[in-house]
LUMGU-85284 format. One line per field, with one value per residue: residue in one letter; y, x, z of N, C-alpha, C, O in turn; residue number from 1. Coordinates in pm, whole numbers, plus 50000, padded with zeros to 5 digits. Each point is the difference from the previous one (the first is absolute). Layout:
<atoms>
residuo = [A|...] .
nc2 = [Y|...] .
nc1 = [X|...] .
nc3 = [Z|...] .
cac2 = [Y|...] .
cac1 = [X|...] .
cac3 = [Z|...] .
cc2 = [Y|...] .
cc1 = [X|...] .
cc3 = [Z|...] .
oc2 = [Y|...] .
oc1 = [X|...] .
oc3 = [Z|...] .
num = [NUM|...] .
</atoms>
This chain:
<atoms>
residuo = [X|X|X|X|X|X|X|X|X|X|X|X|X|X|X|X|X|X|X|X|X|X|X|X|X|X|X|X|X|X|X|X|X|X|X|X|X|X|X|X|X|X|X|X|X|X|X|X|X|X|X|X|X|X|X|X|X|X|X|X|X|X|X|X|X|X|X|X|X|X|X|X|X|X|X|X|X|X|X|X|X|X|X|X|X|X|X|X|X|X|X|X|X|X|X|X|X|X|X|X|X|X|X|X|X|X|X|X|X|X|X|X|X|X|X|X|X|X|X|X|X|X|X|X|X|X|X|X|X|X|X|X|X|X|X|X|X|X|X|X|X|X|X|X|X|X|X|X|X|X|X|X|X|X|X|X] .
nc2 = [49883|50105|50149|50018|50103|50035|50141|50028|49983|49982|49929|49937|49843|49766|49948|49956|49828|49796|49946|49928|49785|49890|49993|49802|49784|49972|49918|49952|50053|49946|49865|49976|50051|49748|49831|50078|49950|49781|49860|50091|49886|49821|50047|49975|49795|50025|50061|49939|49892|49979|49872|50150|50014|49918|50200|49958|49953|50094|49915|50009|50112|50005|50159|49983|49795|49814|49972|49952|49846|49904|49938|49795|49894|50016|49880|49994|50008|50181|49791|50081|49960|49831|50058|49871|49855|50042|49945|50069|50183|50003|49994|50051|50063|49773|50018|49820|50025|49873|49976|50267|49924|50154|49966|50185|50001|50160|49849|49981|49775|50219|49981|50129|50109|50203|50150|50013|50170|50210|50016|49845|50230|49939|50036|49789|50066|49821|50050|50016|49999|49786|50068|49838|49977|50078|49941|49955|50172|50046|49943|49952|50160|50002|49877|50113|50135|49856|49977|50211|50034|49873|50083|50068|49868|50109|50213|49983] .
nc1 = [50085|49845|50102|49810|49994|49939|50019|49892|49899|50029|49814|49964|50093|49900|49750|49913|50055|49893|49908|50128|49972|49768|50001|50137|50027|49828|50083|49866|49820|49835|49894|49804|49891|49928|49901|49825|49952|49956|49818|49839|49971|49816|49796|49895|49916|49814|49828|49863|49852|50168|50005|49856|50127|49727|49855|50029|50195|49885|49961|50215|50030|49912|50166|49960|50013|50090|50063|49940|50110|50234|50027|49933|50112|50010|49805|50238|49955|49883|50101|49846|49912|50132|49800|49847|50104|50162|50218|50163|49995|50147|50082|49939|49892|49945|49851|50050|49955|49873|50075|49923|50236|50030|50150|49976|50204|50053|50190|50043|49955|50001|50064|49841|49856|50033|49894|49826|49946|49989|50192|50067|50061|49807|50184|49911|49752|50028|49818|49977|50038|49979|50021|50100|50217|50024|50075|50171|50107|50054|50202|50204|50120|50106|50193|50201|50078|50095|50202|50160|50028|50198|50081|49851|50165|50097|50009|50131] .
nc3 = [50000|49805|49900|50140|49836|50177|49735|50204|49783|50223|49983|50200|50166|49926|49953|50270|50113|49967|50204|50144|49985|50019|50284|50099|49949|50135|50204|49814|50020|50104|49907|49900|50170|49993|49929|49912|50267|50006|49848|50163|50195|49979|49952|50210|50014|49886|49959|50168|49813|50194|50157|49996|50149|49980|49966|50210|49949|50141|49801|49993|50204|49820|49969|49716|49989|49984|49762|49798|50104|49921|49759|49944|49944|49830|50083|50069|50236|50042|50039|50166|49847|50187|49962|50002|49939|49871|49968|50107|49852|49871|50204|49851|50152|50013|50107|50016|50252|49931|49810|50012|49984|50097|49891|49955|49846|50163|49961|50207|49911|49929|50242|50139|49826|49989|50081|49894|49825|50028|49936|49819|50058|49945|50151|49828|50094|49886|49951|49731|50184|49871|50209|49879|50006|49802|49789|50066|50022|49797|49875|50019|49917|49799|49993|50015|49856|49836|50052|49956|49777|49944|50166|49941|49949|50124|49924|49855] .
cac2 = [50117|50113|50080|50076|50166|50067|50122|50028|50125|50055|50059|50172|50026|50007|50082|50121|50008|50051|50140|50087|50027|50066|50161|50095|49972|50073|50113|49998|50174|50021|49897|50070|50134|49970|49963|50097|50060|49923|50041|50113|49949|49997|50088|50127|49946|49943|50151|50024|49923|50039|49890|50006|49851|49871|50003|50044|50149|50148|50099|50089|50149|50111|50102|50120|50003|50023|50158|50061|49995|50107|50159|50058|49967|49844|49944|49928|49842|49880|49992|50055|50172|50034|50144|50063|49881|50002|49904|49947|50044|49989|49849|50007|49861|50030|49907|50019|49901|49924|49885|50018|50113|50063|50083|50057|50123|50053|50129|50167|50010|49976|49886|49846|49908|49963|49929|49868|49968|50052|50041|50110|49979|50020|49875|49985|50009|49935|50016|49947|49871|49950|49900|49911|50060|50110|49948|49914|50065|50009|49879|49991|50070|49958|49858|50023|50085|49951|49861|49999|50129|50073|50109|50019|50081|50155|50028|50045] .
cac1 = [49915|50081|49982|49887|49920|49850|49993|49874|50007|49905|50000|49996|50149|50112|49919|50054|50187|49974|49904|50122|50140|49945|49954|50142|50032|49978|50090|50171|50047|50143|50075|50048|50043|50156|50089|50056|50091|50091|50084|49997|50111|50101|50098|50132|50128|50095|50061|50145|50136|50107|50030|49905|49910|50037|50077|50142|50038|50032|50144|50030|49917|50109|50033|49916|49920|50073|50049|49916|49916|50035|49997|49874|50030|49953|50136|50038|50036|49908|49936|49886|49965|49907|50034|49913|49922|49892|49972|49971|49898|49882|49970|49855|49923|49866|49914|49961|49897|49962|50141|50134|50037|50103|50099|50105|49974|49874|49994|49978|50199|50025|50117|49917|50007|50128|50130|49974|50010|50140|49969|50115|50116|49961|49942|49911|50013|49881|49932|49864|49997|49935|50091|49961|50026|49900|49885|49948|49982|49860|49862|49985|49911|49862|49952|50027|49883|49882|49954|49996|49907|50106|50004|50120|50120|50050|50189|50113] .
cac3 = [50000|49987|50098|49925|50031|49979|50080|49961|49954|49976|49875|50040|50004|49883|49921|50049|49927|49825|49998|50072|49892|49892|49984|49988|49892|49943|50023|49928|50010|50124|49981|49911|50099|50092|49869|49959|50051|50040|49895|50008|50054|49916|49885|50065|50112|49886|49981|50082|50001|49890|49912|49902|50025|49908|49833|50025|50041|49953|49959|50101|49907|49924|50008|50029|50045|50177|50014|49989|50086|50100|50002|50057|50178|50008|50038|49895|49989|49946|49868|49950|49963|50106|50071|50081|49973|49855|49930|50122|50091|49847|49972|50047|49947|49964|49962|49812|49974|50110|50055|49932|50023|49914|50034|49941|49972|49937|49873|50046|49998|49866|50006|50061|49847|49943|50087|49970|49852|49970|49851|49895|50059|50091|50002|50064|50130|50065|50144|50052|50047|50171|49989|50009|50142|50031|49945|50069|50085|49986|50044|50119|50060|49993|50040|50151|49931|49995|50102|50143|50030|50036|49979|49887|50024|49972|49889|50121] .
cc2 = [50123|50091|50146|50129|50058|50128|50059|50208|50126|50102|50172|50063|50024|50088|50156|50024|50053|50126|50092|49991|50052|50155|50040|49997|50156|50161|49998|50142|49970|49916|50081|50124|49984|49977|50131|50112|49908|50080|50145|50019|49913|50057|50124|49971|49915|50142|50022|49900|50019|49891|49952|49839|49906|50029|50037|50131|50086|50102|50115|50104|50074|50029|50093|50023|50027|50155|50083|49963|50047|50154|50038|49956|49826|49875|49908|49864|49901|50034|50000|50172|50079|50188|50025|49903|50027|49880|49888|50009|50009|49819|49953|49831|50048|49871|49992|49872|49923|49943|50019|50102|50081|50093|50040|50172|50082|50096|50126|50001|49924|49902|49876|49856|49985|49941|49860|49867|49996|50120|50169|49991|49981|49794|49945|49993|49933|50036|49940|49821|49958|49837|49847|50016|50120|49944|49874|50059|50071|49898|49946|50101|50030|49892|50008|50105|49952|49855|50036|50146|50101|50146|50047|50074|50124|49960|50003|50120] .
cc1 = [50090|49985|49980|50009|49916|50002|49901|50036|49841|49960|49955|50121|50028|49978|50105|50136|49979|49949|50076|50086|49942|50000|50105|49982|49926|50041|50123|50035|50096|50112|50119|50071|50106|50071|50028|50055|50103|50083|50093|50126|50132|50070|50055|50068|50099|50067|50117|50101|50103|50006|49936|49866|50073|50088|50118|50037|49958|50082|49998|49955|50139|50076|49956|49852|50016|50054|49884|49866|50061|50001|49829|50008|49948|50104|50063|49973|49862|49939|49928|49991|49912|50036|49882|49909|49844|49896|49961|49857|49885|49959|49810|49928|49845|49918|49964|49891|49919|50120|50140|50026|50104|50130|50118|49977|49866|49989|50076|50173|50050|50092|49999|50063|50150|50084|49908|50036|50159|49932|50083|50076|49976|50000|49954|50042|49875|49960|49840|50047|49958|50093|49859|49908|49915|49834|49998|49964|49856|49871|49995|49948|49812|49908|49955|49823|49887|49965|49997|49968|50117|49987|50119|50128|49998|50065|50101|50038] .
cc3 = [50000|50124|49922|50077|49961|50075|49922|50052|50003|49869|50007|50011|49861|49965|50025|49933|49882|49940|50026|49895|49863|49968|50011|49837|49894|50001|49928|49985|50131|49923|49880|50015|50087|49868|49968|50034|50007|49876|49929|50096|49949|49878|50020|50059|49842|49968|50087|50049|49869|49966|49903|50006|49930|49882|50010|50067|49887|49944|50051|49867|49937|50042|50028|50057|50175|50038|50037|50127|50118|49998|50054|50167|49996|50018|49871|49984|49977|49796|49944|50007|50066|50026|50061|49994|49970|49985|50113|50094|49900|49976|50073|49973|49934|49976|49880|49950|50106|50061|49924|50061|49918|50101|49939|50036|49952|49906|49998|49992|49889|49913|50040|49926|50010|50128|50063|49925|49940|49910|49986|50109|50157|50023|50146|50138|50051|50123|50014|49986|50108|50023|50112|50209|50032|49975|50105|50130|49984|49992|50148|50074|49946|50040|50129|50041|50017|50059|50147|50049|50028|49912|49840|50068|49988|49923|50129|49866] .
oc2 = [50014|49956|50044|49989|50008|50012|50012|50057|50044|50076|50081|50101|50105|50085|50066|50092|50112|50064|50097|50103|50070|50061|50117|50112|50056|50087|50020|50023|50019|50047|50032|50025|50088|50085|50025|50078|50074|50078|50008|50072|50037|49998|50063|50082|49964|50011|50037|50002|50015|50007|49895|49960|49987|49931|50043|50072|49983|50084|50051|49985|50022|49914|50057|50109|50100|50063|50054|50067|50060|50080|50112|50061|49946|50004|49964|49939|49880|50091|49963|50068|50088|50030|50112|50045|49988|49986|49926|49928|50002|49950|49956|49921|50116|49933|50100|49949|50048|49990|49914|50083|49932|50051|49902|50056|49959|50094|50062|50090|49879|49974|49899|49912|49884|49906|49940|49888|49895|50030|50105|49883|50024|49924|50050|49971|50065|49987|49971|49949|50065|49919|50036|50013|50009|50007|49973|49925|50003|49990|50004|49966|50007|50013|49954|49962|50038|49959|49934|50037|50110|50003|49968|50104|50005|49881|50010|50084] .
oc1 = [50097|49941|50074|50007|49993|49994|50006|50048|49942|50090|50004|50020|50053|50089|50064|50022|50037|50021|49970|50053|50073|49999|50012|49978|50060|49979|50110|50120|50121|50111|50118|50087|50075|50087|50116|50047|50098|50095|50089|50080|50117|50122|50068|50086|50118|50122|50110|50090|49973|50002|50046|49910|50120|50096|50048|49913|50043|50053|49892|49975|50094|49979|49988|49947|49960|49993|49985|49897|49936|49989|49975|49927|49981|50120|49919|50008|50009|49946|50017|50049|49921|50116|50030|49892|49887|49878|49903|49958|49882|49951|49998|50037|49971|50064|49957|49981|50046|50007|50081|49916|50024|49950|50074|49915|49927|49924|50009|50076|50018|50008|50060|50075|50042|50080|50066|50034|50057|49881|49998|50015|50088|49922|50013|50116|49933|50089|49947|49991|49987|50018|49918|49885|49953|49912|49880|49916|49921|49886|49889|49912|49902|49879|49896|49916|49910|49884|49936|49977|49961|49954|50119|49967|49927|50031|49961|50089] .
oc3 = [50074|50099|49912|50123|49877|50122|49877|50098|49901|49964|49907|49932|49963|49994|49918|49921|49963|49897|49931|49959|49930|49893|49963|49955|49908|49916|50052|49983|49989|50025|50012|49917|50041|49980|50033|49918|50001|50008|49916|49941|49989|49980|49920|50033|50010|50014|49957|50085|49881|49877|49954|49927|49976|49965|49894|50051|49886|50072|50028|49881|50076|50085|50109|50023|50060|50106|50110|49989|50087|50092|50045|50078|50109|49972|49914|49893|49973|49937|49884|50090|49968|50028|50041|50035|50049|50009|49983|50090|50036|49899|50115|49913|49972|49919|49943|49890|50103|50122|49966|50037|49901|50100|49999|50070|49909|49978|49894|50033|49989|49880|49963|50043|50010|49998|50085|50041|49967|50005|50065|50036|50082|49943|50112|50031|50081|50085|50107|49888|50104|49909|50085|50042|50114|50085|50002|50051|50094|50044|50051|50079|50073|50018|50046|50081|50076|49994|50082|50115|50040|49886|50002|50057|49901|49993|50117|50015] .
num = [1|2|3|4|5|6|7|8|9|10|11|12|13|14|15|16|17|18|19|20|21|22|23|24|25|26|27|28|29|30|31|32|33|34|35|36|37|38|39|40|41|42|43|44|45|46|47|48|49|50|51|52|53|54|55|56|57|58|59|60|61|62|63|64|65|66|67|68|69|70|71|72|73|74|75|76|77|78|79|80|81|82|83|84|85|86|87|88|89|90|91|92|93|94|95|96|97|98|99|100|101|102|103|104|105|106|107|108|109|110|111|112|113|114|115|116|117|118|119|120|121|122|123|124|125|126|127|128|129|130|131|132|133|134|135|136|137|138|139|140|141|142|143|144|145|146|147|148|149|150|151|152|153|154|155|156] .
</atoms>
């Protein structure tokens, strides 16, 4: 003779759990609102790294170009075309659907494109990326969201 378990599941409890995780689920505006401040973070903390991330280091900026940022009082040593952060602070998110979100530049910095991309002498400086480790951190925290009712993180 086997040896048997029997766990009997009241069906109001379940109903309740389900019912609780249906109505987080439909709050994807909060959800979507942690993803896109996260993302909105990460691509300015990619901005102030000199090592340029995954696609390598970063070519260092001109000569003249370095000249010319000290003659405006700016500093020489990071390789982005950082002077008042422009571009840094023009990075915005937006919902772009029931279950999408969007983040990059908002337009308002005319270079955005290029020190992404590369382009003419200007080469490339990736910053809209998301690394494996970040995107898993969101689903866990959404999961987290919606099975146990946890609160979404602040940005640091």
């Amino acid at each position: 003779m086997g040896v048997r378990l029997t766990v009997t599941v009241e069906t109001d409890e379940v109903e309740a759990v389900f019912a609780e995780i249906a109505a987080r689920a439909k709050r994807s505006d909060q959800a979507l609102a942690f993803v896109g401040r996260s993302m909105v973070e990460t691509f300015q903390k990619n901005i102030d790294r000199e090592d340029g991330g995954p696609f390598g280091k970063w070519p260092a900026l001109r000569p003249m170009t370095n000249d010319e940022r000290e003659r405006l009082g700016y500093p020489r040593a990071h390789p982005m075309l950082i002077r008042e952060h422009d571009l840094y602070n023009s990075i915005t998110f937006a919902t772009t659907g029931p279950q999408s979100v969007e983040a990059g530049p908002d337009g308002s910095v005319w270079y955005a494109g290029q020190h992404d991309s590369g382009f003419g002498i200007i080469p490339q400086r990736a910053y809209v990326w998301l690394d494996d480790k970040t995107v898993e951190g969101w689903l866990d925290a959404i999961t987290a969201n919606l099975v146990e009712g946890t609160p979404y993180p602040e940005p640091t």
